[in-house]
C-alpha positions as CSV (number, residue, x, y, z in Angstrom):
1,X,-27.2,-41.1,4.3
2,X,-28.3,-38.1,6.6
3,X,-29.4,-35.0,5.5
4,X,-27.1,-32.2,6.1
5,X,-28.7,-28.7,8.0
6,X,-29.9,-26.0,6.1
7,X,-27.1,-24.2,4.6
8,X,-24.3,-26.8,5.8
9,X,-21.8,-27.7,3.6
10,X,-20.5,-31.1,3.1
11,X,-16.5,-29.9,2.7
12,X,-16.9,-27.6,6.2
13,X,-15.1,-30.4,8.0
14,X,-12.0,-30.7,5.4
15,X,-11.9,-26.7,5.6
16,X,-11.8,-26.4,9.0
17,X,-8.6,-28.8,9.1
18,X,-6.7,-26.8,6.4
19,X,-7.8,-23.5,8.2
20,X,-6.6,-25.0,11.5
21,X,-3.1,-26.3,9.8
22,X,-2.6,-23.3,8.0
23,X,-3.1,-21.0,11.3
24,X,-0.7,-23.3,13.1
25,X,2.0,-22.5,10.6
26,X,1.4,-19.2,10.4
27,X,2.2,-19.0,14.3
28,X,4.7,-21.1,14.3
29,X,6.9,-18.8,12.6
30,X,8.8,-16.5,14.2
31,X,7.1,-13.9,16.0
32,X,10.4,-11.4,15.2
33,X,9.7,-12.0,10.9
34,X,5.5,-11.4,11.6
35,X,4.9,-7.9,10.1
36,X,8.3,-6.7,9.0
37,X,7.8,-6.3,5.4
38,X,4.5,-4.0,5.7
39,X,5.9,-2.2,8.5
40,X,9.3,-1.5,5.9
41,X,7.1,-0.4,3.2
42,X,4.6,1.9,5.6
43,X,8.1,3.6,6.7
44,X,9.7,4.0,2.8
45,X,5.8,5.4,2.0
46,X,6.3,8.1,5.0
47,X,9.6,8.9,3.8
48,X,8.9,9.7,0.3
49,X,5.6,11.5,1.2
50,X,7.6,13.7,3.4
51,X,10.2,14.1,1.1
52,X,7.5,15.1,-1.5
53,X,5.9,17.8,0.9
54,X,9.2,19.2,1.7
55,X,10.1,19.5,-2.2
56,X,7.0,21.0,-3.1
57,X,7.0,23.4,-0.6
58,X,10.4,24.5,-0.9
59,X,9.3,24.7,-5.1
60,X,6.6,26.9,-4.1
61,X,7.7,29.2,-1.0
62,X,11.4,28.9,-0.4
63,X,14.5,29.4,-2.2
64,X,13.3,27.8,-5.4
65,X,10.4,30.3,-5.1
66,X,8.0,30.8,-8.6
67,X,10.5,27.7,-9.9
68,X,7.4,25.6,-10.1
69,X,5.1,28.2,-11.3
70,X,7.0,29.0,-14.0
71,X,7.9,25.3,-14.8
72,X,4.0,24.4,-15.2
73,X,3.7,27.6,-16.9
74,X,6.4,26.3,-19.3
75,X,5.1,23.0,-20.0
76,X,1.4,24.4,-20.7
77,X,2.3,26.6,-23.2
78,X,4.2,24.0,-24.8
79,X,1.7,21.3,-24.6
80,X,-1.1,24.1,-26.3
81,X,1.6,24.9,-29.0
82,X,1.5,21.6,-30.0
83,X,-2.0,21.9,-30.5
């Protein structure tokens, strides 16, 4: 039996063939599927953190001006009358 280098591993050979066969299916698919999913969910992320902005700042400075103020204001002073 030989002896293996230092810090070789006796299963690095079988690894190396699952890495390689996992790889080539993972190209193998289509290239239009490869990164559609994370792109959608980036894109529904942007739209709801825009949306969010836009809300707030239309609750703070625009028509619904003071509506959040005085809805924190509300829900403080019910929360300490619990207490």
């Amino acid at each position: 039996m030989t002896a293996l280098p230092t810090g070789a591993r006796p299963d690095a050979g079988r690894r190396g063939e699952r890495m390689t066969r996992v790889w080539t299916w993972v190209l193998a698919r289509p290239a239009t599927d490869r990164g559609q999913a994370t792109v959608e969910y980036f894109l529904v992320i942007l739209a709801a953190t825009a949306l969010a902005i836009i809300a707030l700042r239309w609750l703070q400075n625009g028509s619904g001006g003071g509506l959040l103020g005085n809805l924190f204001g509300k829900i403080v002073s019910w929360v300490a009358g619990r207490f």
